[in-house]
C-alpha positions as CSV (number, residue, x, y, z in Angstrom):
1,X,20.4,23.4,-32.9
2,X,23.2,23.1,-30.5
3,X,24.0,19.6,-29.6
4,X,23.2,18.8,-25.8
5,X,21.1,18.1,-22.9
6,X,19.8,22.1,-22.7
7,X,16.2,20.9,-24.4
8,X,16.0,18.1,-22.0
9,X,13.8,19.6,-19.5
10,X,15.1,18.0,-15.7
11,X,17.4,15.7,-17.7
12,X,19.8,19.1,-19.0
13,X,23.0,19.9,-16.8
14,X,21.8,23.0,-15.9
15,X,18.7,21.2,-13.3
16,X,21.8,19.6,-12.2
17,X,20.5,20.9,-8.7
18,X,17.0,20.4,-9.2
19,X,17.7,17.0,-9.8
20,X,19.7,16.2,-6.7
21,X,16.9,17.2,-4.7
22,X,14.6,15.1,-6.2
23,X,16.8,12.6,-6.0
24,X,17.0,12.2,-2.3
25,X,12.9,12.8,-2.2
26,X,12.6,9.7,-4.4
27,X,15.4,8.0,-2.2
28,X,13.0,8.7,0.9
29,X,9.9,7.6,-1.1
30,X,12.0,4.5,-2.2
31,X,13.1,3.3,1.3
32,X,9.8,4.3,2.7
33,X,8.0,2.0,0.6
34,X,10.0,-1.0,1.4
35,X,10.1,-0.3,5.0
36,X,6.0,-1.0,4.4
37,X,6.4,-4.4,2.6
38,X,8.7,-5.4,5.7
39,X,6.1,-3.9,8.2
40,X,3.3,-5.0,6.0
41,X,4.5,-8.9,6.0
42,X,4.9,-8.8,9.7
43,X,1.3,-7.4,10.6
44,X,-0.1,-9.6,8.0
45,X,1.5,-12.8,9.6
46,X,1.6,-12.1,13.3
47,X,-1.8,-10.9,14.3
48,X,-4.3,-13.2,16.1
49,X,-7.8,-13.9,16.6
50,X,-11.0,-13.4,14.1
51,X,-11.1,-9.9,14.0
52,X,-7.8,-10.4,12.9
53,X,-8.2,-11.8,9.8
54,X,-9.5,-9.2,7.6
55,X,-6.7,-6.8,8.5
56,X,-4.5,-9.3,7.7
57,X,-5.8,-9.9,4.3
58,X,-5.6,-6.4,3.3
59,X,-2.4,-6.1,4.4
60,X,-1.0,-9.2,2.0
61,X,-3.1,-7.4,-0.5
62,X,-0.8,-3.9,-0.4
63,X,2.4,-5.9,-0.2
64,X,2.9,-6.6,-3.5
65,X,1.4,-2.8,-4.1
66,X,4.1,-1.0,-2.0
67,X,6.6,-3.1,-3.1
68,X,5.7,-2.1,-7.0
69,X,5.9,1.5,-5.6
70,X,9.2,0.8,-4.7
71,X,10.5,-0.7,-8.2
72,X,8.7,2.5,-9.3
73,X,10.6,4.8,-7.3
74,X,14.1,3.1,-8.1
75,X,13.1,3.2,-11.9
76,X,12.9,6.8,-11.5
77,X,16.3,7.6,-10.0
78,X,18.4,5.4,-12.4
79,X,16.3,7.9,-14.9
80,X,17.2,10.8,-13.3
81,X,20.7,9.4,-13.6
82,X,20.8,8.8,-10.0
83,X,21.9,5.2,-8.2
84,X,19.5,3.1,-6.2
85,X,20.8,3.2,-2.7
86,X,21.5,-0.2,-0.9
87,X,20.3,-1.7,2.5
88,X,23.5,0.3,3.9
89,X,21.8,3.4,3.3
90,X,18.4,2.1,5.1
91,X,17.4,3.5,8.4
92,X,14.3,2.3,9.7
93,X,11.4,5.0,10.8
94,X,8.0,3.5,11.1
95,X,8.3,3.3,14.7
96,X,4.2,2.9,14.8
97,X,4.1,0.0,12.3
98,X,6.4,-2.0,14.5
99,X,4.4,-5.5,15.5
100,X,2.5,-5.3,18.9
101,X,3.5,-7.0,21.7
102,X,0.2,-8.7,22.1
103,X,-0.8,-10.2,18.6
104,X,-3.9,-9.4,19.2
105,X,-4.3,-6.0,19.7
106,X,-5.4,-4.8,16.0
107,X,-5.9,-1.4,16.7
108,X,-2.1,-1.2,17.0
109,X,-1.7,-2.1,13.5
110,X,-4.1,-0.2,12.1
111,X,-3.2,2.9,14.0
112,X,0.6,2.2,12.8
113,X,-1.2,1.4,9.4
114,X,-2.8,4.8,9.1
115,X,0.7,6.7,10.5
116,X,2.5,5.2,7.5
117,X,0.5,5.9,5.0
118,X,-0.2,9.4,6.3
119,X,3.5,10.0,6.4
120,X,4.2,8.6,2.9
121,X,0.9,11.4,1.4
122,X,3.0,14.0,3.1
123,X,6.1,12.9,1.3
124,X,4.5,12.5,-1.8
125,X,2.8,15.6,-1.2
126,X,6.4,17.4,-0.7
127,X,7.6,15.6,-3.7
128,X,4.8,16.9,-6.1
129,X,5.6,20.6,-4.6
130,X,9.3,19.8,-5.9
131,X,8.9,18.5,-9.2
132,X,6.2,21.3,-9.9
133,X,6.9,22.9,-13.2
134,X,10.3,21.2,-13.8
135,X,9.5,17.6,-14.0
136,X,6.2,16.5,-15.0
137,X,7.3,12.7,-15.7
138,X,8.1,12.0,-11.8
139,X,5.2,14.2,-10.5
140,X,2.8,11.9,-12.8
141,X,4.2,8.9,-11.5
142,X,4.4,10.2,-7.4
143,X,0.3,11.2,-8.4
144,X,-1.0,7.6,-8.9
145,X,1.4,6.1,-5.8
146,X,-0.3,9.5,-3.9
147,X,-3.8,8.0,-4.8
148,X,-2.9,4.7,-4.1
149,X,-2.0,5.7,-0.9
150,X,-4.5,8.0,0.1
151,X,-6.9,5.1,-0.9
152,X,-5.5,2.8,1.8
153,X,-5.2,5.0,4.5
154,X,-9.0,6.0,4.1
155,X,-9.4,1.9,4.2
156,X,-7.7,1.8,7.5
157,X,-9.2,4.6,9.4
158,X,-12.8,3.0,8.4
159,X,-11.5,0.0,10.1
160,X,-10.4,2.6,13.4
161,X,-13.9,4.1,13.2
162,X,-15.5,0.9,13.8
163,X,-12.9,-0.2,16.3
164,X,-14.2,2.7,18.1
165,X,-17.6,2.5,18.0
166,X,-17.3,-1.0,19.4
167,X,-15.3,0.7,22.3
168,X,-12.8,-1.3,21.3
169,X,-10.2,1.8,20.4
């Protein structure tokens, strides 16, 4: 058997290329999910009023969530013999997910809630289309964080629903 990485599946030199693009998909995924914990800690701490509150809560709930997604993704590219980007490399795109300017208007964070996470299933989505038939490791991974995501934005959009069937969306 000739010694080297050719049995190594997305690990051998010659998915050298394969890799890289993975790479920068699990740099996206990576920021993304911290931009959330940012986002998250803001809309869980800002908001006012009684309605308020249970938003709130399930926001401080998927903090520590998104932020394990994060480690998860960063794992993954020092495995892939990639290097965790820096804050340097950060731009910021969850335009939606910014706090409102009234703290009580709740339907803007779930709204920005649901954009997220709807971008982040596409990305994940994109990233299991990548990894297909190459690397099984990462798409088994980006599956769970998919589920977990898709879980909260259905969470959110029940929340929307009954915003708007009070009229109140």
């Amino acid at each position: 058997m000739e010694v080297g990485k050719s049995g190594e599946g997305i690990l051998s030199d010659d998915m050298t290329q394969k890799r890289e693009e993975i790479l920068e998909l699990l740099k996206q995924a990576y920021f993304a999910e911290l931009e959330t914990v940012i986002n998250y800690v803001s809309n869980s701490t800002n908001p006012d009023g009684v309605r308020a509150q249970e938003i709130k809560e399930s926001l401080e709930r998927d903090i520590q969530e998104e932020l394990g997604h994060a480690q998860q993704f960063a794992a993954r590219i020092k495995e892939l013999y990639g290097v965790v980007p820096g804050s340097l490399d950060f731009k910021a795109e969850q335009t939606l997910l910014q706090p409102p300017e009234q703290q009580t208007d709740v339907v803007h964070v779930i709204k920005g809630v649901i954009d997220a996470e709807t971008k982040a299933v596409a990305l994940y989505q994109k990233i299991l289309e990548t990894t297909e038939g190459t690397d099984p490791v990462t798409q088994d991974m980006v599956i769970t964080v998919l589920r977990d995501e898709q879980g909260h934005r259905r969470l959110f959009e029940g929340f929307l629903r009954e915003y708007e069937a009070e009229g109140l969306a």
